[in-house]
C-alpha positions in Angstrom: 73.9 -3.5 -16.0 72.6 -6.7 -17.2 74.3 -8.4 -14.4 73.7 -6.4 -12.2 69.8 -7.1 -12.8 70.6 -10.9 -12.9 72.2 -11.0 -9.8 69.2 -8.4 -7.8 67.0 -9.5 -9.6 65.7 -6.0 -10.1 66.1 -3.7 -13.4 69.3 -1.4 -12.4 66.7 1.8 -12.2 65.0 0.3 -9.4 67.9 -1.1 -7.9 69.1 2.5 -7.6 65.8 3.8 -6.3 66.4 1.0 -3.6 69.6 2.0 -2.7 68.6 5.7 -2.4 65.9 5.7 -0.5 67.9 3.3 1.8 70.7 5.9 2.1 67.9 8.3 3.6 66.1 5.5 5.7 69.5 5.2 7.5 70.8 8.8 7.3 73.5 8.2 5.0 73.3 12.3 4.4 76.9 11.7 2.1 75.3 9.4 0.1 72.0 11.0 -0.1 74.1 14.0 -1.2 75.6 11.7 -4.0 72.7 10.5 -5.4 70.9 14.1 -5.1 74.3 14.8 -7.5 74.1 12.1 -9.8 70.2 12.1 -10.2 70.1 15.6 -10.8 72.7 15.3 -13.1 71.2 13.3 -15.2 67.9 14.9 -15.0 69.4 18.1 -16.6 71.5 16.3 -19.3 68.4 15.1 -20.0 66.4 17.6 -20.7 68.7 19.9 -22.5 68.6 20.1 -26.5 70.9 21.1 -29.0 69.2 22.6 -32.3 71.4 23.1 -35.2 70.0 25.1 -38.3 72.1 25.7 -41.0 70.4 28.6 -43.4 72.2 30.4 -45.6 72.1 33.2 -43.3 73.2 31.1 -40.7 76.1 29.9 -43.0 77.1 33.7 -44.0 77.0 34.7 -40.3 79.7 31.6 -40.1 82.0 32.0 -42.8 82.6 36.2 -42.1 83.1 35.0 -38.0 86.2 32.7 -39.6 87.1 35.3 -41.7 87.1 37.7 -39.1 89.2 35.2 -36.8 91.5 34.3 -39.4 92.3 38.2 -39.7 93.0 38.9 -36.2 95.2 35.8 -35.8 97.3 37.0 -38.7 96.4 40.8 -38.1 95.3 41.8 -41.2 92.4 44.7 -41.9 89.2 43.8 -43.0 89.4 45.5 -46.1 92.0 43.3 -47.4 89.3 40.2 -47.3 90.0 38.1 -50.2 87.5 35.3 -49.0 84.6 34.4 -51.0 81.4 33.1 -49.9 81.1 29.2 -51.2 78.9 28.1 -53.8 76.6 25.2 -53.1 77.1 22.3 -55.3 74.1 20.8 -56.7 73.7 17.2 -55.3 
């Protein structure tokens, strides 16, 4: 991107703002279409957020789901769970 600047003369954000309202100025509808994709695609990615919490309830609600999923891949009934929970370590 750095050259791309040093050769436009332009950061590469404006440089892409150029170039699309160009494509509509000439009725490049394809490449309008591409940008509309890529623009909007970035938009979304950013604006969406991933929150992890870990409680212990959150933890629990893990460890059964894996116990439950190791059991049905090796078909074994519940009350033959011979998992226990993990103790924290202090640290």
């Amino acid at each position: 991107m750095a050259s791309i600047q040093a050769q436009t003369g332009r950061p590469f954000s404006e440089q892409v703002a150029a170039n699309y309202a160009a494509a509509i100025e000439r009725g490049d509808w394809g490449g309008v279409r591409d940008y509309d994709r890529v623009l909007l695609g970035k938009l979304v990615a950013d604006k969406q957020q991933v929150e992890t919490v870990n409680t212990e309830d959150a933890v629990e609600a893990k460890r059964e789901a894996f116990a439950d999923a190791l059991r049905a891949l090796n078909n074994v009934p519940a009350e033959t769970d011979t998992v226990k929970p993990l103790t924290r370590r202090a640290g």
